[in-house]
C-alpha positions in Angstrom: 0.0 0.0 0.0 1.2 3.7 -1.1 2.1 6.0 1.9 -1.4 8.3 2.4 -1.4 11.2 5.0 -4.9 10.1 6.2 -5.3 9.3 9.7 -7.8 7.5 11.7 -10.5 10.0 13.0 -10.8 9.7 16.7 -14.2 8.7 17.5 -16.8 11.2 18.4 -18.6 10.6 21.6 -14.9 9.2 23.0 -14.3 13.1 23.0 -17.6 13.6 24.8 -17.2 13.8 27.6 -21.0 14.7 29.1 -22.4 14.8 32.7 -26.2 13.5 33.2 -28.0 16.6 31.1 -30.7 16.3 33.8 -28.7 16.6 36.8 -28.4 20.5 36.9 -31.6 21.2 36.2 -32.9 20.5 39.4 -36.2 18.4 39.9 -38.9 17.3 37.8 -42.3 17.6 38.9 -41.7 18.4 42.4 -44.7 20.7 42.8 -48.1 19.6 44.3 -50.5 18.5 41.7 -53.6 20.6 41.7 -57.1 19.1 41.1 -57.9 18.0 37.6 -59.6 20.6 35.3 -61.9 18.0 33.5 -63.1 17.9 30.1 -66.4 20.5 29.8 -69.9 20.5 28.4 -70.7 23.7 26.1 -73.7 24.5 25.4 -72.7 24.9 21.3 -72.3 22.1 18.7 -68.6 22.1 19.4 -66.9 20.7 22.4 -63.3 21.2 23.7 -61.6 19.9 26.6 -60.6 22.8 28.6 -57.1 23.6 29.0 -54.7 22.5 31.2 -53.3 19.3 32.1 -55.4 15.9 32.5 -54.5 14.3 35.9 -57.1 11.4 37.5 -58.2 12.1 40.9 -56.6 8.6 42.2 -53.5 9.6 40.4 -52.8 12.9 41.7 -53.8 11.8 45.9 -51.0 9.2 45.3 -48.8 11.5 43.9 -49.5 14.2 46.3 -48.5 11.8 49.4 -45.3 10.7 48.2 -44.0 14.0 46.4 -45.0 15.6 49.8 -43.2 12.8 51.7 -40.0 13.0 49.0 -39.7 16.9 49.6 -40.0 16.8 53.4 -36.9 17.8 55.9 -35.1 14.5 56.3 -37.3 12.6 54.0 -37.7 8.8 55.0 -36.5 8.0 51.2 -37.5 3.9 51.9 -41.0 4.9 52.7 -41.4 6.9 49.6 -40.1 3.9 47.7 -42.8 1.9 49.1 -45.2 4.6 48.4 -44.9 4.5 44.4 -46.1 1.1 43.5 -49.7 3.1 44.1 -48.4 6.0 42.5 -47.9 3.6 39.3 -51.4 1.8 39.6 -53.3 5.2 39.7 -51.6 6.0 36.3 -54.6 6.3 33.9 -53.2 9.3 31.6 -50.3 10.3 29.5 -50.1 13.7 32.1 -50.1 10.8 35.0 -47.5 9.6 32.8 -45.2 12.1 32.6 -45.7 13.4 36.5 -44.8 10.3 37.8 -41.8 9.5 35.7 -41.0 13.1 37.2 -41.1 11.7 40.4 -39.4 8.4 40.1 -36.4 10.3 38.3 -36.3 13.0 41.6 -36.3 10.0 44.1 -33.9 7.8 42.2 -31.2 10.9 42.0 -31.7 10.9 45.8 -30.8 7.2 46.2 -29.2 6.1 43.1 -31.2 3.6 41.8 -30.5 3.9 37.9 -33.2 1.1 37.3 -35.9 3.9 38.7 -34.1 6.9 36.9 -34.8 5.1 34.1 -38.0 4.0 34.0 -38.9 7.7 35.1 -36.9 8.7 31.8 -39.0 6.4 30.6 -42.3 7.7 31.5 -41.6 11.0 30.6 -40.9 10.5 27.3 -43.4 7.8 26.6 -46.3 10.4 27.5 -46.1 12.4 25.0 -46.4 15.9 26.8 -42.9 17.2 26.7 -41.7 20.3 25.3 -39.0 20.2 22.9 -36.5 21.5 25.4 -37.5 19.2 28.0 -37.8 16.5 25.3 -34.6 16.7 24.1 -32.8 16.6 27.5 -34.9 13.4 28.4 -33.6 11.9 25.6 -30.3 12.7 25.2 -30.3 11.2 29.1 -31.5 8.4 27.4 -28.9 7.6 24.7 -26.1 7.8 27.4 -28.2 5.5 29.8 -28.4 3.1 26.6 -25.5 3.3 25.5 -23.9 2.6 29.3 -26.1 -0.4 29.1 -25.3 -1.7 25.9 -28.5 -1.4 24.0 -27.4 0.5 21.0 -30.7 0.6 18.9 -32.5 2.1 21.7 -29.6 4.5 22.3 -29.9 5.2 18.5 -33.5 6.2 18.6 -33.2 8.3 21.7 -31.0 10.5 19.8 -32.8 10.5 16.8 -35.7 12.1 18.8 -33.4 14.4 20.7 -32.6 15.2 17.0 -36.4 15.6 15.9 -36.8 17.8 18.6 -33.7 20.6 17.6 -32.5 20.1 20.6 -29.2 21.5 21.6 -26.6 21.7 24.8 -23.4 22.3 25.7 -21.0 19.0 26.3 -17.4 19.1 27.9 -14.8 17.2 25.9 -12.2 15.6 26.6 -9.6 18.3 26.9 -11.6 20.2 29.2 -13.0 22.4 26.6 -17.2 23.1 26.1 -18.9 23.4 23.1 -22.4 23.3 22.0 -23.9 20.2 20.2 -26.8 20.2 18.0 -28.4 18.0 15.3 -25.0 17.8 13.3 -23.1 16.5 16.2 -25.8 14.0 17.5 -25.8 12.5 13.8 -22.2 12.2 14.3 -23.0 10.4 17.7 -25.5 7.8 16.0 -22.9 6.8 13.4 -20.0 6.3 16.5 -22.6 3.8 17.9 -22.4 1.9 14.8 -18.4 1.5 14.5 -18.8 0.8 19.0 -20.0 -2.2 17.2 -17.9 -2.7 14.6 -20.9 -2.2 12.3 -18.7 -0.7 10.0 -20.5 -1.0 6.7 -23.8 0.0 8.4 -22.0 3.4 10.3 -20.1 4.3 7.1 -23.4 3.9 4.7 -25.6 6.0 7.6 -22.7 8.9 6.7 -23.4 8.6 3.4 -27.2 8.7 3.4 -26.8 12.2 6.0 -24.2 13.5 3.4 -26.7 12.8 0.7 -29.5 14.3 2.6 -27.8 17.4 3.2 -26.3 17.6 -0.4 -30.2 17.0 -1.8 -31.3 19.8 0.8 -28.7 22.5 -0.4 -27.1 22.3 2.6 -23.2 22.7 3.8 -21.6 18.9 4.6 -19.5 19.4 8.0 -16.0 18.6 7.0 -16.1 16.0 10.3 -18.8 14.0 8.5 -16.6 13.7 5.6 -13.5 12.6 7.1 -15.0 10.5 9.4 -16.9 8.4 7.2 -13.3 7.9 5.1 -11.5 7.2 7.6 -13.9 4.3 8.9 -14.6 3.0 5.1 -10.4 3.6 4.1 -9.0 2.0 7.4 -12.0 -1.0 7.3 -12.0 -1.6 4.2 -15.4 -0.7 3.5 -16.5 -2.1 -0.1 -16.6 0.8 -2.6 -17.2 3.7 0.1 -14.1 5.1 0.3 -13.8 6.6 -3.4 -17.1 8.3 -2.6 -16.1 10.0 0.7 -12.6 11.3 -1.0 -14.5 13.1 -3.7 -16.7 14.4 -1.3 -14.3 15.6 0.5 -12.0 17.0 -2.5 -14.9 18.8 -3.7 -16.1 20.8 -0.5 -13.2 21.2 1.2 -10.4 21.1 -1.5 -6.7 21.2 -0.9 -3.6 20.3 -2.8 -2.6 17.6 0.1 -6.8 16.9 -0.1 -6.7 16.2 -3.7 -3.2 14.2 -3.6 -4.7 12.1 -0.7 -7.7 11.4 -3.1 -5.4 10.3 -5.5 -3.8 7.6 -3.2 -6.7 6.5 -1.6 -8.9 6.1 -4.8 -6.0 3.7 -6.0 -5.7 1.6 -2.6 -9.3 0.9 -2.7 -9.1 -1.6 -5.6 -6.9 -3.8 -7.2 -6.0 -1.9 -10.2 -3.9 -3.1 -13.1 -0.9 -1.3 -14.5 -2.7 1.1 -17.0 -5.1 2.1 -14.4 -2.7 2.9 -11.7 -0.7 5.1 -14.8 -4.2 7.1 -15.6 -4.8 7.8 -11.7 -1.0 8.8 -11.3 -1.2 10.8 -14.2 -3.5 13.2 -12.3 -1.0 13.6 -9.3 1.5 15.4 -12.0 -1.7 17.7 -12.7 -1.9 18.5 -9.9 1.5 19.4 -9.3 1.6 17.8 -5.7 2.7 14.3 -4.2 2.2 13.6 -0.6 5.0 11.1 -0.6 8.1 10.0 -2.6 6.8 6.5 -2.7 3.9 8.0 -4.8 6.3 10.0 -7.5 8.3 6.6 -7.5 5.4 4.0 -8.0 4.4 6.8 -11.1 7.8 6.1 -12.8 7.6 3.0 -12.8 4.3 2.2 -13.9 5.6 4.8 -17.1 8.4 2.2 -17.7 11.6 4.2 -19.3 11.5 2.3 -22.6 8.1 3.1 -23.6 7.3 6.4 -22.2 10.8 8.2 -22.1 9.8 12.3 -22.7 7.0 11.6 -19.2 9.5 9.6 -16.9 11.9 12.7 -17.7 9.4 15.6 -16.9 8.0 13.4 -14.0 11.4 12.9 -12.3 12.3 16.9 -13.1 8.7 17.7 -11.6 9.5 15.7 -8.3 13.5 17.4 -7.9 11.4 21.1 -8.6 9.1 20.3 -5.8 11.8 18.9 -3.3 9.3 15.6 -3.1 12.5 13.3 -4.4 16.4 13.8 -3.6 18.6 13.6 -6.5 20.6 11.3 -4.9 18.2 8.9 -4.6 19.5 5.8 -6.8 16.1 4.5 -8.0 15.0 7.7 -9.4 18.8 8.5 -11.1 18.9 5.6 -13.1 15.5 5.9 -14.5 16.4 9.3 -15.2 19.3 8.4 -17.0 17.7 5.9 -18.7 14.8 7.5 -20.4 17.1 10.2 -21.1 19.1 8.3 -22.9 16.1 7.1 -25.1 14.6 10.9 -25.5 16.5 12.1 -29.1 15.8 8.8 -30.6 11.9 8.6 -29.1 11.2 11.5 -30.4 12.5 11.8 -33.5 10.0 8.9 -34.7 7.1 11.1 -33.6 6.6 12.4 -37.2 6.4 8.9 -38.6 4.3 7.3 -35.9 1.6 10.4 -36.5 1.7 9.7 -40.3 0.6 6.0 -39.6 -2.0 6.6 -37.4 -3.3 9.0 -40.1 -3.5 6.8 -43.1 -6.9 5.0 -43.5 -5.3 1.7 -43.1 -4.2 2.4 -39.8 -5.3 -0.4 -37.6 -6.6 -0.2 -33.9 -3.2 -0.6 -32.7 -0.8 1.7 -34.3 -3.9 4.1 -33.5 -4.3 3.7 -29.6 0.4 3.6 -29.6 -0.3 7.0 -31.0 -2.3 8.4 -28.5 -0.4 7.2 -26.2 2.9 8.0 -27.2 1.5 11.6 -28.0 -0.4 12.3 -25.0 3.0 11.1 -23.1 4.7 14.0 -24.8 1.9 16.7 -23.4 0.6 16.9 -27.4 -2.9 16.5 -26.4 -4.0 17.6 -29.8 -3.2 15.0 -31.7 -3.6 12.4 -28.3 -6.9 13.8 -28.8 -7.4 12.8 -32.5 -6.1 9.4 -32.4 -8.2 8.2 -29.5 -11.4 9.6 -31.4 -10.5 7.6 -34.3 -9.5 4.5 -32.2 -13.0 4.7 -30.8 -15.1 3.6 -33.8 -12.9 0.7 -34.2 -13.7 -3.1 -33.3 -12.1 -4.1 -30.1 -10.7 -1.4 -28.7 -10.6 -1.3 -24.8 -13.0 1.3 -24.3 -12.8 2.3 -20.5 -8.9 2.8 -21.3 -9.4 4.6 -24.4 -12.0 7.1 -23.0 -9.9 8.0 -19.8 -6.7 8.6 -21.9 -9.4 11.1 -24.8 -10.3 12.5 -21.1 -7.2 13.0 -19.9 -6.2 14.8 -23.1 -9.0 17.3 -23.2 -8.1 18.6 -19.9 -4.9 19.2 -21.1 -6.1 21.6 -23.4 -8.2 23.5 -21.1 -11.4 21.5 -23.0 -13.0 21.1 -19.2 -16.9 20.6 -20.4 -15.5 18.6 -22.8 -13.4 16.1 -20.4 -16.3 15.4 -17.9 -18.0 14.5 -20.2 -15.5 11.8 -22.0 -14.7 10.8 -18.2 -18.4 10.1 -17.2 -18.9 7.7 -20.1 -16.4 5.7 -18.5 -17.2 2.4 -16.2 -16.0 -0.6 -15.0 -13.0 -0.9 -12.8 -11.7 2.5 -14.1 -15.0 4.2 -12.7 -13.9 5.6 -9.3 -10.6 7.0 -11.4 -12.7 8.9 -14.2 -15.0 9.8 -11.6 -12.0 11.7 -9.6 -11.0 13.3 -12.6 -14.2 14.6 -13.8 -14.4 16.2 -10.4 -10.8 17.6 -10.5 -12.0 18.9 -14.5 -14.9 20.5 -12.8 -13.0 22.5 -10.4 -11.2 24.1 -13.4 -14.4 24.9 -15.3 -14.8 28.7 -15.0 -11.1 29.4 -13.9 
């Protein structure tokens, strides 16, 4: 594998590092219950219940007993905890509901019984009459009180809702710092608890369809979402994800080192063969940055001296200008002096080689060595002309063909041109035309 400056992201919530969201809010329904205002009678046609909560008469004496008792000086906290089985069997509606989850969640903070602040939790949400702020603090409680306990698809859901609801708060991390998190973070969150799992398929393709969602709503991608989902599909070897997320990622947040990483990831996600490997490596010289030597190096020698002499030579002088490879180095000398060696002579049978290819016996061969040999040269014009040709001939590899009339077109600043020739490509060489019709698209208009 080629050297890549990518690096595993760190894992969101394992930066988190959040107290119990409910635990400096004070108390939940602590307050006495007042009688219920029930449902009345108009003398119109229409009838509305009148407003204000719905509490059962049963439900709000037992309540009223053991929130009294709970809130007295030096409660008795074992004989509150006897006094809520009736506090359970009087609830009849979803405003029952929610008061007594209230008041199993204040008593089990008192004596730390998490199976009680749960099942309050519980309550609450279940009935239906939260606010969103409230909501969203229930369930975030939730998803940590999940997640501690190892149910992941109910820790999932909790933050979904907390999510549905817009909920925001503020989370210390893990250096001591405290930032707000939102609906973007909590996404991020969801996806961790995947890869806690090892579900790495599943995490990696939930990235995807919130990247897609966001990209279908007009909406900015948070650079985090990007990464993250690359660095779990590159470093897991997620099937076919990878090339996605690094064009993504070269497209919104674009960077010479960006784009040269895309390069050498795009190519460590498949087995390429030799030609491939050439047309993805071609693009690193367009761009005019390597990220590594081993990358300029792998380039040479997928040229080969002997066939492609005039592009080993501006390769190698491209790498000594940018101070990517040492002149020293021993490899990259001898190929050096070999292809040079082999320039004059190359070159001076360009004349000859064009004149075949334009006869109208030239045969699919002598056409696609053309192209070859001229795009090699930078002469994209007549690359350009020979590929066409070589095209509408019988058995020419066409995925190899189109990437190379592609590759040619950009060189001539034909942009529109190029992404189109590079879109009509597929097979294996997909995920490389693909990266190159995006890198020909961030040159149209410049």
């Amino acid at each position: 594998m080629i050297f890549t400056r990518l690096n595993k992201a760190s894992r969101p919530s394992s930066a988190i590092a959040m107290a119990l969201v409910l635990a400096a809010t004070g108390t939940l329904g602590a307050a006495a219950l007042e009688q219920p205002a029930f449902a009345q009678k108009k003398k119109k046609k229409d009838k509305e219940e009148a407003e204000g909560p719905d509490y059962t008469q049963e439900f709000i004496a037992a309540y009223n007993e053991a929130n009294t008792a709970l809130n007295a000086e030096n409660a008795d906290l074992e004989a509150v905890k006897a006094m809520i089985p009736a506090v359970l069997a009087a609830v009849s509606t979803d405003d029952d509901r929610n008061a007594a989850g209230g008041l199993l969640f204040n008593l089990s903070r008192q004596t730390d019984d998490d199976a009680m602040e749960l099942q309050g939790l519980e309550m609450m949400q279940s009935s239906g009459k939260l606010d969103a702020q409230r909501g969203g603090q229930i369930n975030v409680a939730l998803y940590q009180i999940y997640r501690s306990n190892g149910d992941i698809a109910k820790s999932r859901a909790a933050l979904e809702r907390a999510i549905d609801a817009n909920y925001s708060f503020n989370a210390t991390m893990a250096d001591g710092t405290s930032r707000a998190l939102g609906a973007d973070e909590m996404r991020l969150m969801i996806a961790d608890l995947y890869f806690e799992q090892d579900q790495y398929a599943e995490g990696v393709n939930y990235i995807a369809e919130i990247i897609e969602n966001k990209k279908a709503a007009g909406e900015p991608v948070p650079e985090n979402w990007i990464r993250t989902g690359l660095s779990r599909a590159y470093n897991n070897s997620v099937a076919g994800q990878a090339p996605k997320f690094v064009r993504w990622l070269a497209s919104d947040y674009g960077s010479p080192e960006v784009w040269a990483d895309a390069v050498i990831i795009t190519l460590n996600s498949a087995e390429y063969a030799n030609p491939d490997i050439l047309d993805l490596l071609r693009l690193s010289r367009r761009l005019n940055h390597y990220n590594a030597k081993e990358v300029l190096s792998e380039y040479v020698e997928m040229l080969d001296s002997r066939r492609y002499p005039g592009e080993v030579v501006a390769v190698i002088d491209q790498g000594y200008a940018l101070g990517v490879v040492d002149r020293s180095d021993p490899y990259i000398a001898e190929r050096r002096k070999e292809a040079d060696s082999r320039l004059a002579s190359d070159k001076a049978s360009l004349g000859e080689l064009a004149a075949d290819a334009r006869k109208p016996s030239a045969d699919l061969r002598t056409l696609v060595v053309a192209g070859d040999t001229f795009l090699s040269y930078d002469q994209p014009v007549e690359a350009e002309e020979f590929y066409t040709k070589a095209l509408t001939m019988t058995g020419v590899e066409t995925p190899q063909v189109l990437t190379r009339l592609g590759i040619a077109q950009y060189d001539q600043g034909k942009y529109a041109e190029a992404i189109e020739t590079f879109k009509k490509v597929e097979g294996a060489r997909k995920d490389i035309a693909s990266l190159w019709a995006l890198y020909a698209t961030s040159k149209v208009g410049s």
